[in-house]
GUPAMAR-661281 format. One record per residue: residue number from 1; x, y, z of N, C-alpha, C, O in turn. Coordinates in nm, 2 decimals, padded with zeros to 4 digits. Layout:
N
+------+--------+--------+--------+--------+--------+--------+--------+--------+--------+--------+--------+--------+
| resi |   n_px |   n_py |   n_pz |  ca_px |  ca_py |  ca_pz |   c_px |   c_py |   c_pz |   o_px |   o_py |   o_pz |
+------+--------+--------+--------+--------+--------+--------+--------+--------+--------+--------+--------+--------+
|  NUM |      X |      Y |      Z |      X |      Y |      Z |      X |      Y |      Z |      X |      Y |      Z |
...
+------+--------+--------+--------+--------+--------+--------+--------+--------+--------+--------+--------+--------+
***
This chain:
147
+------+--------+--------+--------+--------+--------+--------+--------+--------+--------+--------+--------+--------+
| resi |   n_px |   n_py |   n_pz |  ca_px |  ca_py |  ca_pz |   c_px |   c_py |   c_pz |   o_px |   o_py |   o_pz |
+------+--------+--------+--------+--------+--------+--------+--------+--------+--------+--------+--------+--------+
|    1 |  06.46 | -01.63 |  04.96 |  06.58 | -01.58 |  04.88 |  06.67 | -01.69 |  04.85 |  06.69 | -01.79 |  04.92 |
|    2 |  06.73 | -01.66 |  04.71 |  06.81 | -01.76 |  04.67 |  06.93 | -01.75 |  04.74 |  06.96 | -01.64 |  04.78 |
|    3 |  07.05 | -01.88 |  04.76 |  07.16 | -01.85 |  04.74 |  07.26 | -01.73 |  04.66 |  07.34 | -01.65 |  04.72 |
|    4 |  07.23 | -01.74 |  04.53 |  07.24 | -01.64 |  04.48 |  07.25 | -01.49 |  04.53 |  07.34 | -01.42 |  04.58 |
|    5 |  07.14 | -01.47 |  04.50 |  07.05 | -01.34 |  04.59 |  07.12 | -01.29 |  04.72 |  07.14 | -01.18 |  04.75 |
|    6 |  07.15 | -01.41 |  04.81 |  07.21 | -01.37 |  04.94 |  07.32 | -01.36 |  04.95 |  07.37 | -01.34 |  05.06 |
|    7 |  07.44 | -01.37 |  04.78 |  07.54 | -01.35 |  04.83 |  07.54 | -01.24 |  04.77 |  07.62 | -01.17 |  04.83 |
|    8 |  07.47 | -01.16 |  04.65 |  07.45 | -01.02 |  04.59 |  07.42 | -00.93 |  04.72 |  07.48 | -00.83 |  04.75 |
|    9 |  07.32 | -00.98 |  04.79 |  07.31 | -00.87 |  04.90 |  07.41 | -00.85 |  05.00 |  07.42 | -00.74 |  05.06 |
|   10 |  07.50 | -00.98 |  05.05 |  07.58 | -00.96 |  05.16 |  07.67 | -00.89 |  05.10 |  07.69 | -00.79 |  05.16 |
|   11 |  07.74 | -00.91 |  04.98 |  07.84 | -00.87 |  04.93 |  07.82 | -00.67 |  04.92 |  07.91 | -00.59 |  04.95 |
|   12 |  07.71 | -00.65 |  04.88 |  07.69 | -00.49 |  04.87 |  07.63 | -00.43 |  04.96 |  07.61 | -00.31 |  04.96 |
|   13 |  07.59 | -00.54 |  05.08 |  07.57 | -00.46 |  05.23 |  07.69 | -00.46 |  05.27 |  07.69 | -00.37 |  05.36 |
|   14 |  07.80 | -00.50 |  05.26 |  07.90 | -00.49 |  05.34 |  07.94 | -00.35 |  05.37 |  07.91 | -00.27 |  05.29 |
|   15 |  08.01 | -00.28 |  05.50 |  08.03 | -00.19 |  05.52 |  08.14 | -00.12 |  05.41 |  08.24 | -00.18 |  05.41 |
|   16 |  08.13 | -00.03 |  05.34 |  08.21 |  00.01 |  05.20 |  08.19 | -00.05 |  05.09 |  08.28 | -00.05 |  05.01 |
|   17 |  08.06 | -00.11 |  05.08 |  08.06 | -00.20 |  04.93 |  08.13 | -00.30 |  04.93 |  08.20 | -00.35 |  05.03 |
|   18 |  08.14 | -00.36 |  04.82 |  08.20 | -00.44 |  04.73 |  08.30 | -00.45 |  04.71 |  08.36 | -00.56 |  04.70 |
|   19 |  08.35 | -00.24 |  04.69 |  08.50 | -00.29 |  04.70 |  08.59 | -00.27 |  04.85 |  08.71 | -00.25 |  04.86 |
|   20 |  08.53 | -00.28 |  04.92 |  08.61 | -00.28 |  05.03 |  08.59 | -00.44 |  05.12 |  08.66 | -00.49 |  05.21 |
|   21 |  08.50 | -00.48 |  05.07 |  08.49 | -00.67 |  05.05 |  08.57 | -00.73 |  04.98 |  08.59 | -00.85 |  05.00 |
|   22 |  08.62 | -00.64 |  04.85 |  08.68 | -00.77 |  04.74 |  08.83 | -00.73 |  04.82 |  08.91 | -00.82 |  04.85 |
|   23 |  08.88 | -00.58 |  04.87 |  09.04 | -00.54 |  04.93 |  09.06 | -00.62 |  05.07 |  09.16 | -00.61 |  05.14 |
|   24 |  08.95 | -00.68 |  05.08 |  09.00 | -00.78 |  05.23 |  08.99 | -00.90 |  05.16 |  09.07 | -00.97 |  05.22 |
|   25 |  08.94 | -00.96 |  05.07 |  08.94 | -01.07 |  05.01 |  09.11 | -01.12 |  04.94 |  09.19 | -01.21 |  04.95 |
|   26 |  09.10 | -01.00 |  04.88 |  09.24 | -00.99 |  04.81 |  09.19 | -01.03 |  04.65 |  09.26 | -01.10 |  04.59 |
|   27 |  09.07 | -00.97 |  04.60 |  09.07 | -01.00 |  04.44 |  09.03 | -00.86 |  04.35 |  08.98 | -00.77 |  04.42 |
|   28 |  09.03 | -00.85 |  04.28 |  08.98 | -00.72 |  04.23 |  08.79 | -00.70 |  04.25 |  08.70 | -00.79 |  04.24 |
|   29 |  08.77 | -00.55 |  04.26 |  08.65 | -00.54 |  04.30 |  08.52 | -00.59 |  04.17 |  08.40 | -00.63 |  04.18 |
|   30 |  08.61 | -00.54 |  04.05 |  08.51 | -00.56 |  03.93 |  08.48 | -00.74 |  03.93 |  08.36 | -00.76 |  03.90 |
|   31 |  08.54 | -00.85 |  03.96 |  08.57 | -00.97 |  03.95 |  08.46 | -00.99 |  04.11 |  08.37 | -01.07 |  04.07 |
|   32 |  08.44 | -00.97 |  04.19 |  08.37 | -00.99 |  04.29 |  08.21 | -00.96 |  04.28 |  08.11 | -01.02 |  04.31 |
|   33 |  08.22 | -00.81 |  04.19 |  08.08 | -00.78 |  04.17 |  07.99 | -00.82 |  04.06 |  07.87 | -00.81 |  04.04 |
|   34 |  08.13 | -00.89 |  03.95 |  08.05 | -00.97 |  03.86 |  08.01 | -01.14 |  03.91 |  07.95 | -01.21 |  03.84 |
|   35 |  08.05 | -01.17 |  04.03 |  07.99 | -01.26 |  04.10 |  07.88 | -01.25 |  04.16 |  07.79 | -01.32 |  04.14 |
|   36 |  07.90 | -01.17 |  04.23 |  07.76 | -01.10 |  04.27 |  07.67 | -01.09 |  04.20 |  07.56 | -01.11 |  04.26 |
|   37 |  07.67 | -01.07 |  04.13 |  07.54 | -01.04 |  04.02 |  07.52 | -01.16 |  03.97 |  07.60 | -01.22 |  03.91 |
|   38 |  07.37 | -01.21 |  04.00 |  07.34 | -01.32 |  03.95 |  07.23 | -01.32 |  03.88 |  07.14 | -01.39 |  03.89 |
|   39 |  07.26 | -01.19 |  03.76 |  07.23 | -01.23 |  03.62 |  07.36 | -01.23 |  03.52 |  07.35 | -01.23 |  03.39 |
|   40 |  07.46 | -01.23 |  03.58 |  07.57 | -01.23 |  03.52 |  07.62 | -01.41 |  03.49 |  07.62 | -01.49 |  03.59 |
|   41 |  07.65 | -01.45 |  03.35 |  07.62 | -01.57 |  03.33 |  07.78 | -01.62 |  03.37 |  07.80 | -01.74 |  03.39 |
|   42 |  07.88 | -01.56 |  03.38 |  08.00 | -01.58 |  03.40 |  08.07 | -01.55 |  03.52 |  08.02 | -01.45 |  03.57 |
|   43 |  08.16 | -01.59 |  03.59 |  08.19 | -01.55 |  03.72 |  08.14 | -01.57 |  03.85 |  08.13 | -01.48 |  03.94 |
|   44 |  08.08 | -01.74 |  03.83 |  07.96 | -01.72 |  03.96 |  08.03 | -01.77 |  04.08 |  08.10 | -01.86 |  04.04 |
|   45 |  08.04 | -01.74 |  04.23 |  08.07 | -01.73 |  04.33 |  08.04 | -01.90 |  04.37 |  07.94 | -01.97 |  04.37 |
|   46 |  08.21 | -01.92 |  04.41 |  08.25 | -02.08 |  04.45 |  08.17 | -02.08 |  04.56 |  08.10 | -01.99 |  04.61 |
|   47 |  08.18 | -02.25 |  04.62 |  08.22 | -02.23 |  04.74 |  08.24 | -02.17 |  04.88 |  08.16 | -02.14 |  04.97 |
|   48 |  08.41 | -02.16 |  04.83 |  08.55 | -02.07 |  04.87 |  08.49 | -01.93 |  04.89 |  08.49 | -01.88 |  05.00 |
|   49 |  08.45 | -01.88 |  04.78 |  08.43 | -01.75 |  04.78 |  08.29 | -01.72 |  04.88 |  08.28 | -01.62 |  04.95 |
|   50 |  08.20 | -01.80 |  04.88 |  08.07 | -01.79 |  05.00 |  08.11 | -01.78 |  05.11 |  08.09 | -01.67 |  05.16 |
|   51 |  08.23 | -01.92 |  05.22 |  08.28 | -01.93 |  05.26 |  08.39 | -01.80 |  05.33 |  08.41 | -01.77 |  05.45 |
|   52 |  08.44 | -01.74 |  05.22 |  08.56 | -01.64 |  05.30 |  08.44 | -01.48 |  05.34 |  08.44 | -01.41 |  05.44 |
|   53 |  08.35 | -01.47 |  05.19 |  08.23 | -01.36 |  05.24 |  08.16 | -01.37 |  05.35 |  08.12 | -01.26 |  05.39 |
|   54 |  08.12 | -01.46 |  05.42 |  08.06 | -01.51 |  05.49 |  08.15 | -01.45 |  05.63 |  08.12 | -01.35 |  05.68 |
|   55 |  08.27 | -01.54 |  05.66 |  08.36 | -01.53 |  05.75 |  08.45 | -01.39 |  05.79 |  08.51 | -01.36 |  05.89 |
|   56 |  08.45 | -01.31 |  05.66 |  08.46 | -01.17 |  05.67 |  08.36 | -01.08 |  05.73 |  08.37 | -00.98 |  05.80 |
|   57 |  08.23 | -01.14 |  05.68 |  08.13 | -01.03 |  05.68 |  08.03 | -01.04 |  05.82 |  07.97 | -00.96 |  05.88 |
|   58 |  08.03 | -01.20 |  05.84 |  07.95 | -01.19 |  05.95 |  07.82 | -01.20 |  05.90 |  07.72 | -01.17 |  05.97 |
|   59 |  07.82 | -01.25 |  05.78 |  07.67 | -01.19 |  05.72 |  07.66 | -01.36 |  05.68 |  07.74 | -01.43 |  05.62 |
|   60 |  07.54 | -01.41 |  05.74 |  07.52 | -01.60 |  05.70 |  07.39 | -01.64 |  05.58 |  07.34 | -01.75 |  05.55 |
|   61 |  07.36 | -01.53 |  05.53 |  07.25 | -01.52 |  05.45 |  07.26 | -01.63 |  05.37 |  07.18 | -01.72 |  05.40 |
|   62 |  07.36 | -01.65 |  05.27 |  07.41 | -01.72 |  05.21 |  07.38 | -01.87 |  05.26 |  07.32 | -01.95 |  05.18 |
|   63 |  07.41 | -01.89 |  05.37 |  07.45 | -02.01 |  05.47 |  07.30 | -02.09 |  05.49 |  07.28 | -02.20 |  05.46 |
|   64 |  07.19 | -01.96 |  05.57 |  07.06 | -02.00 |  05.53 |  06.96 | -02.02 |  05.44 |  06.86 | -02.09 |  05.46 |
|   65 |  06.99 | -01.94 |  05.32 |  06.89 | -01.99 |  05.25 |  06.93 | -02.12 |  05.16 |  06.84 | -02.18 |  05.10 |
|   66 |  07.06 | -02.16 |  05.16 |  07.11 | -02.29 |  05.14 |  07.02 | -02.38 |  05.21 |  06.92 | -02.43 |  05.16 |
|   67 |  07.05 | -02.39 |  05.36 |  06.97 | -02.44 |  05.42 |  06.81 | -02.46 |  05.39 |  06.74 | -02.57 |  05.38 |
|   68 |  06.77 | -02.34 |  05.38 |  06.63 | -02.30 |  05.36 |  06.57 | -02.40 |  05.22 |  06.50 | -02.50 |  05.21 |
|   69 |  06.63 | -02.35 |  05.16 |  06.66 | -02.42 |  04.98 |  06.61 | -02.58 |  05.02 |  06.50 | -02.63 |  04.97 |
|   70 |  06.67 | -02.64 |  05.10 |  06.68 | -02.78 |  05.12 |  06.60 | -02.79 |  05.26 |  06.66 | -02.88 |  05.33 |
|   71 |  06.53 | -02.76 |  05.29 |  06.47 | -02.79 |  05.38 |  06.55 | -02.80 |  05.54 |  06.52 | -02.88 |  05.62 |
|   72 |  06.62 | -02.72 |  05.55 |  06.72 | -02.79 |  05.71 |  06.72 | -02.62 |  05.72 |  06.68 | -02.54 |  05.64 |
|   73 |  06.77 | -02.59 |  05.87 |  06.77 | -02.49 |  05.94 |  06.91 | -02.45 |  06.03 |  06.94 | -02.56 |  06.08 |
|   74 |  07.01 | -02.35 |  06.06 |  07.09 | -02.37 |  06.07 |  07.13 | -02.30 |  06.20 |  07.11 | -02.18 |  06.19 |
|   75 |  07.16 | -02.35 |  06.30 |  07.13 | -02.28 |  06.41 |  07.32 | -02.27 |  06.47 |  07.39 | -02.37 |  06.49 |
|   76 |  07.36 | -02.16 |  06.50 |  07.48 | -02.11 |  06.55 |  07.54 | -02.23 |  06.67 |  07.48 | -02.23 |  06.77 |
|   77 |  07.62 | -02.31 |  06.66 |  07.64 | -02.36 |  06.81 |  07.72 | -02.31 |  06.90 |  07.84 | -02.30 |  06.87 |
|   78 |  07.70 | -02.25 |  07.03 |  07.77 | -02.10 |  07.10 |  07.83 | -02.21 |  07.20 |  07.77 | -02.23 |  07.31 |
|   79 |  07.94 | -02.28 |  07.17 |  08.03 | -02.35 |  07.24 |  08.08 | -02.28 |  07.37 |  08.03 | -02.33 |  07.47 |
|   80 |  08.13 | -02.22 |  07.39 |  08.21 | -02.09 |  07.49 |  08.12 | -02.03 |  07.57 |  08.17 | -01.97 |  07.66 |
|   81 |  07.97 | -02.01 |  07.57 |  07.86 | -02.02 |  07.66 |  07.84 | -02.08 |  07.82 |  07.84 | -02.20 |  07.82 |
|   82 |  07.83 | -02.03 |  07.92 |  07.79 | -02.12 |  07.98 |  07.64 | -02.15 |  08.03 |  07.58 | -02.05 |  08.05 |
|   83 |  07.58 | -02.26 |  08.04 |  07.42 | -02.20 |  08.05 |  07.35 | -02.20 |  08.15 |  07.36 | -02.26 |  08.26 |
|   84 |  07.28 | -02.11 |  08.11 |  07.23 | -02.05 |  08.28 |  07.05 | -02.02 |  08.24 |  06.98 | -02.02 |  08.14 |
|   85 |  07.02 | -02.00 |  08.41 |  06.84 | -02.00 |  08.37 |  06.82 | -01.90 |  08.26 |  06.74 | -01.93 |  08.17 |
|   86 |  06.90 | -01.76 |  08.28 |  06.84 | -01.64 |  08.25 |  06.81 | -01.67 |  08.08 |  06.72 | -01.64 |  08.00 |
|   87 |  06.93 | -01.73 |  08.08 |  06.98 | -01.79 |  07.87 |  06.83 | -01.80 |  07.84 |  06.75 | -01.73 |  07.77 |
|   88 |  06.82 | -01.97 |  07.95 |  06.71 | -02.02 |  07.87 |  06.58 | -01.91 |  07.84 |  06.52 | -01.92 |  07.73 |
|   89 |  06.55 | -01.82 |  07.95 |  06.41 | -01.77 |  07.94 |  06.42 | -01.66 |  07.86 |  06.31 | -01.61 |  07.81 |
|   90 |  06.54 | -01.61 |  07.83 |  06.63 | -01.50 |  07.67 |  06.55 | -01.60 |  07.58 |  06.46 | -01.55 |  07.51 |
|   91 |  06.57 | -01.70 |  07.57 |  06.55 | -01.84 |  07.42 |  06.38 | -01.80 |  07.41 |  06.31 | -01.76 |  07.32 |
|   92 |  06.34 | -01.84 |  07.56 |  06.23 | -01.90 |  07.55 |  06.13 | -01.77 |  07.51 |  06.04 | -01.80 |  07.44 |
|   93 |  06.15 | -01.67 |  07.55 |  06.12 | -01.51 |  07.54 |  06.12 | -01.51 |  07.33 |  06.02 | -01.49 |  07.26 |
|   94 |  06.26 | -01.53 |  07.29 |  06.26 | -01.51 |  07.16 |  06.16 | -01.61 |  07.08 |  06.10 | -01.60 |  06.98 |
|   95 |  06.17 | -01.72 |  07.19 |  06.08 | -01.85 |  07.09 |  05.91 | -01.78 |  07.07 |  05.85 | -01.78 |  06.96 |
|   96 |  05.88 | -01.74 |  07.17 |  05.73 | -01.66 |  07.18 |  05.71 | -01.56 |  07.07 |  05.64 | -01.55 |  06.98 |
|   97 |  05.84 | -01.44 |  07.13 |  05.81 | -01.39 |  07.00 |  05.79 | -01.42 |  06.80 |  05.72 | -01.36 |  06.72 |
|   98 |  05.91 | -01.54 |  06.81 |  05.90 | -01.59 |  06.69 |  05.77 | -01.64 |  06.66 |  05.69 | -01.59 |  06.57 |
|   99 |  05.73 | -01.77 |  06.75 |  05.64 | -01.76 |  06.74 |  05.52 | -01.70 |  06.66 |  05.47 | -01.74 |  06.55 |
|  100 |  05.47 | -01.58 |  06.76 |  05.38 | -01.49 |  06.72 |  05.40 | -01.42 |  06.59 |  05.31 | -01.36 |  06.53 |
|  101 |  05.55 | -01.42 |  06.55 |  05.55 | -01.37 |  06.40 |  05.51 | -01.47 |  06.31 |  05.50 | -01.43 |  06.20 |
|  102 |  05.46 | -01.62 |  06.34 |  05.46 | -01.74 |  06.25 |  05.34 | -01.73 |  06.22 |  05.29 | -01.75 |  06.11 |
|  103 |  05.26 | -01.69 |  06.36 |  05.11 | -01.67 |  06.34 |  05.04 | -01.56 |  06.27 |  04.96 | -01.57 |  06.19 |
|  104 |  05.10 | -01.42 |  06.31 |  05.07 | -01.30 |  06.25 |  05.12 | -01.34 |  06.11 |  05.01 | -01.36 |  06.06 |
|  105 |  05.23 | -01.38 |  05.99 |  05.19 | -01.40 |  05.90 |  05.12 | -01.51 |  05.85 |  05.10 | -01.51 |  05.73 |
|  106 |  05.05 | -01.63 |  05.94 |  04.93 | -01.72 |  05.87 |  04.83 | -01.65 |  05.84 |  04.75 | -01.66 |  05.75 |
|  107 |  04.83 | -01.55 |  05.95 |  04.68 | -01.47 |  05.95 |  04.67 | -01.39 |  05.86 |  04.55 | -01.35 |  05.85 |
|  108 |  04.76 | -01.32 |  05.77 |  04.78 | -01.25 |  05.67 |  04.76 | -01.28 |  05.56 |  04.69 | -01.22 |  05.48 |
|  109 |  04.86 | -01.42 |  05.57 |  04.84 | -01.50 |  05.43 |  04.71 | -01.55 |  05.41 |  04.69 | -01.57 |  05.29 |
|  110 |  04.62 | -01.59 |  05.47 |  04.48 | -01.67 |  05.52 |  04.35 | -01.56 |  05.51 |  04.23 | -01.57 |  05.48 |
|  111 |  04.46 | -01.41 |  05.56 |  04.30 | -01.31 |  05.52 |  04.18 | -01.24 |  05.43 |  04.08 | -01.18 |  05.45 |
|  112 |  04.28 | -01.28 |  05.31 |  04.20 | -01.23 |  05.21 |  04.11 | -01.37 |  05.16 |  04.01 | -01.36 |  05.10 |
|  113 |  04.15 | -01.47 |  05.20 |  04.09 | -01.60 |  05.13 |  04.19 | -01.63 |  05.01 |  04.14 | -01.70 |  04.91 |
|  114 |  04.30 | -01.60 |  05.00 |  04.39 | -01.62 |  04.85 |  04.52 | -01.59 |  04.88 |  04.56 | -01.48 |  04.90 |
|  115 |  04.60 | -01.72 |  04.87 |  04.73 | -01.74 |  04.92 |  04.79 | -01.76 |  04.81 |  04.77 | -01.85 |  04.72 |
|  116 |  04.89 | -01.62 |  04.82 |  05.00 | -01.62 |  04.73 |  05.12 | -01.61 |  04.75 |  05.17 | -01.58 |  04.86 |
|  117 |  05.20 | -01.65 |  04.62 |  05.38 | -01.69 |  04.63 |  05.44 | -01.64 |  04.74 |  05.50 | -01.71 |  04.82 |
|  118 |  05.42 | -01.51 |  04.74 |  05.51 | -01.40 |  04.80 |  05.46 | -01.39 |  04.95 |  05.53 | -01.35 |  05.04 |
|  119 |  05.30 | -01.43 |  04.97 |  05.29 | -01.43 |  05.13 |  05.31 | -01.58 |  05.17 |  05.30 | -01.59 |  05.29 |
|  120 |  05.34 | -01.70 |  05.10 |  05.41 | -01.84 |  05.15 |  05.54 | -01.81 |  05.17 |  05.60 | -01.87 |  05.27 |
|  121 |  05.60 | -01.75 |  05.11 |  05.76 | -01.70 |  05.09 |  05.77 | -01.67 |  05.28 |  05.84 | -01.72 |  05.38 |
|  122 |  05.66 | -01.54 |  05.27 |  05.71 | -01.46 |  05.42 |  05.69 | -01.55 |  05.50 |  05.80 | -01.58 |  05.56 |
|  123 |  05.57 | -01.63 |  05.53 |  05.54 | -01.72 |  05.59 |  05.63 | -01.85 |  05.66 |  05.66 | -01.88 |  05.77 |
|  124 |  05.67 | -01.89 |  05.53 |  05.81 | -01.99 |  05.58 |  05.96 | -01.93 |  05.60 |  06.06 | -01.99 |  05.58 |
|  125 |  05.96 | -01.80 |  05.62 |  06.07 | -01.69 |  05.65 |  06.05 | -01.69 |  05.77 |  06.14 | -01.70 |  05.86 |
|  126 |  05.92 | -01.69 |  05.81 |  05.90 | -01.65 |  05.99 |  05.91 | -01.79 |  06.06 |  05.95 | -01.80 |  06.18 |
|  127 |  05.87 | -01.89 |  05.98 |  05.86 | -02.03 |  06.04 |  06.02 | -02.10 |  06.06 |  06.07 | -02.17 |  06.15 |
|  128 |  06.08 | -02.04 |  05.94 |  06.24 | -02.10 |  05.96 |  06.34 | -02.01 |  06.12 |  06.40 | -02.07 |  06.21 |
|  129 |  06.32 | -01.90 |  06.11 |  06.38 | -01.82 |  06.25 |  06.31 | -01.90 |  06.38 |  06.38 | -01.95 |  06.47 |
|  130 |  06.15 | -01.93 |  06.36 |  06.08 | -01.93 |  06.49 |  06.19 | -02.12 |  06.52 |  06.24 | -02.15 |  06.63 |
|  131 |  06.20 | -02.17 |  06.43 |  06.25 | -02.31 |  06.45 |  06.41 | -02.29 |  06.44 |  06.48 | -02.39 |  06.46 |
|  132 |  06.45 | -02.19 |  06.41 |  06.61 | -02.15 |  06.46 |  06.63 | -02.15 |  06.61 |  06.72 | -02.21 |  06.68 |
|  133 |  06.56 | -02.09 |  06.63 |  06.50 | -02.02 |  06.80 |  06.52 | -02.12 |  06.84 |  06.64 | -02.15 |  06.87 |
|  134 |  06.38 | -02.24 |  06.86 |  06.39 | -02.37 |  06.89 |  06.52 | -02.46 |  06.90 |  06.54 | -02.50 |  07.01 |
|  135 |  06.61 | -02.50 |  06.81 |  06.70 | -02.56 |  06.80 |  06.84 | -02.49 |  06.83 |  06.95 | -02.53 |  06.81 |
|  136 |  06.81 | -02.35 |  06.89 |  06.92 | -02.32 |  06.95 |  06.87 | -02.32 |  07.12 |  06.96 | -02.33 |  07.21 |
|  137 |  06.75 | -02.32 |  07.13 |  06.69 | -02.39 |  07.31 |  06.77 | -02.52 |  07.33 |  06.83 | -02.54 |  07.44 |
|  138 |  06.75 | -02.61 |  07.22 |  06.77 | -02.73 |  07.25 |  06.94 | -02.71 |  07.28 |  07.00 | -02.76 |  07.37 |
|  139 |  07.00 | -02.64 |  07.20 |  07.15 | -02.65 |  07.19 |  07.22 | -02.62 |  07.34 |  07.31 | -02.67 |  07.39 |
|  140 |  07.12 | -02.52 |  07.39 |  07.15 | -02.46 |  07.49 |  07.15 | -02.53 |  07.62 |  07.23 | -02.52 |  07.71 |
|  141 |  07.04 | -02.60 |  07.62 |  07.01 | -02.70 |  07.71 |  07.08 | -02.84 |  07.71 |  07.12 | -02.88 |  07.82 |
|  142 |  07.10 | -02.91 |  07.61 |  07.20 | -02.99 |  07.60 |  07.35 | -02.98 |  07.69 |  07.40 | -03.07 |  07.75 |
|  143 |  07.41 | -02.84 |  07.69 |  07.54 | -02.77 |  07.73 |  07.50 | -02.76 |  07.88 |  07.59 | -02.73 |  07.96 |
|  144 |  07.36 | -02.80 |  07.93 |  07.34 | -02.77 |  08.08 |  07.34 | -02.92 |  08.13 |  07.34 | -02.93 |  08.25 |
|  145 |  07.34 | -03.03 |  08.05 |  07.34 | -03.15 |  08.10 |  07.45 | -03.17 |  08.21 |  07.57 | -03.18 |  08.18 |
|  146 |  07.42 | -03.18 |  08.32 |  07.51 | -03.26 |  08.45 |  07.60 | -03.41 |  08.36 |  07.55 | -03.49 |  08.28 |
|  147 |  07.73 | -03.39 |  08.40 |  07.82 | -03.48 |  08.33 |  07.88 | -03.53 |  08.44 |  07.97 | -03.62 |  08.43 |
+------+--------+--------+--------+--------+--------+--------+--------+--------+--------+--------+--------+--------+
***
C-alpha cells in the first residue's frame, strides 16, 4: 500500500468518518476528503496533515508504508516499559508467529509455480511485521541492559 492509499483508508476508517476526523482536526470535512482521495489531482495531504491524522487516530499506516516504500521498518519504541522475562517470551511468541506467516505466504506464492505482483505484495507484508517483531525484541532487550 501506498502512502497515499494509507492515508485514504485511515482517514475513512476513523471512528465517524471523515467528518468527525476533519471536526478534531479543525478543517472542513469536504477539504480533508479531497485529500484523501488520491485520485484527486488537488489537495494532497502535507506532511502536517499525515502527522496530526496519524496522532489523532492512532492509525500509523501511513507511517509504514513510508517506511515500507523505502525499504526501513518502523518499530514503536515503548520507553515507559519495564522489561521483564514474560515481555520477552510475549516478543518471542509473536516473532514465531510472524514468522510462520512469512513462510505460509512463500508457500503460496511458490505453489502454483508462478509468482505474481499481488502475492510478492503479501509476501513482503508478512516479512515487514515478522521484522517489526524482531526489532521490537531487540528494543526490548536493550532496556534490560544492567547500567
Amino acid at each position: 500500500m501506498n502512502a497515499l492509499d494509507a492515508f485514504h483508508s485511515t482517514v475513512h476508517s476513523y471512528p465517524g468518518g471523515c467528518e468527525a476526523l476533519a471536526a478534531r482536526m479543525g478543517v472542513v470535512p469536504a477539504v480533508l476528503r479531497n485529500k484523501a482521495n488520491p485520485n484527486f489531482e488537488h489537495n494532497k495531504p502535507t506532511l502536517a496533515d499525515a502527522d496530526l491524522v496519524m496522532a489523532l487516530s492512532g492509525n500509523f499506516a501511513v507511517l509504514h508504508a513510508l517506511a515500507l516504500n523505502h525499504g526501513h521498518v518502523c518499530v514503536k519504541v515503548e520507553t515507559d516499559v519495564t522489561a521483564a522475562d514474560m515481555a520477552i517470551f510475549a516478543l518471542l511468541a509473536k516473532s514465531v508467529a510472524a514468522h510462520g506467516d512469512v513462510g505460509a505466504e512463500l508457500y503460496a506464492t511458490l505453489a502454483d509455480g508462478i509468482v505474481e505482483p499481488h502475492e510478492v505484495q503479501r509476501f513482503e507484508e508478512a516479512a515487514y511485521r515478522a521484522t517489526a517483531v524482531l526489532k521490537s525484541m531487540v528494543q526490548r532487550l536493550k532496556g534490560m541492559v544492567q547500567k
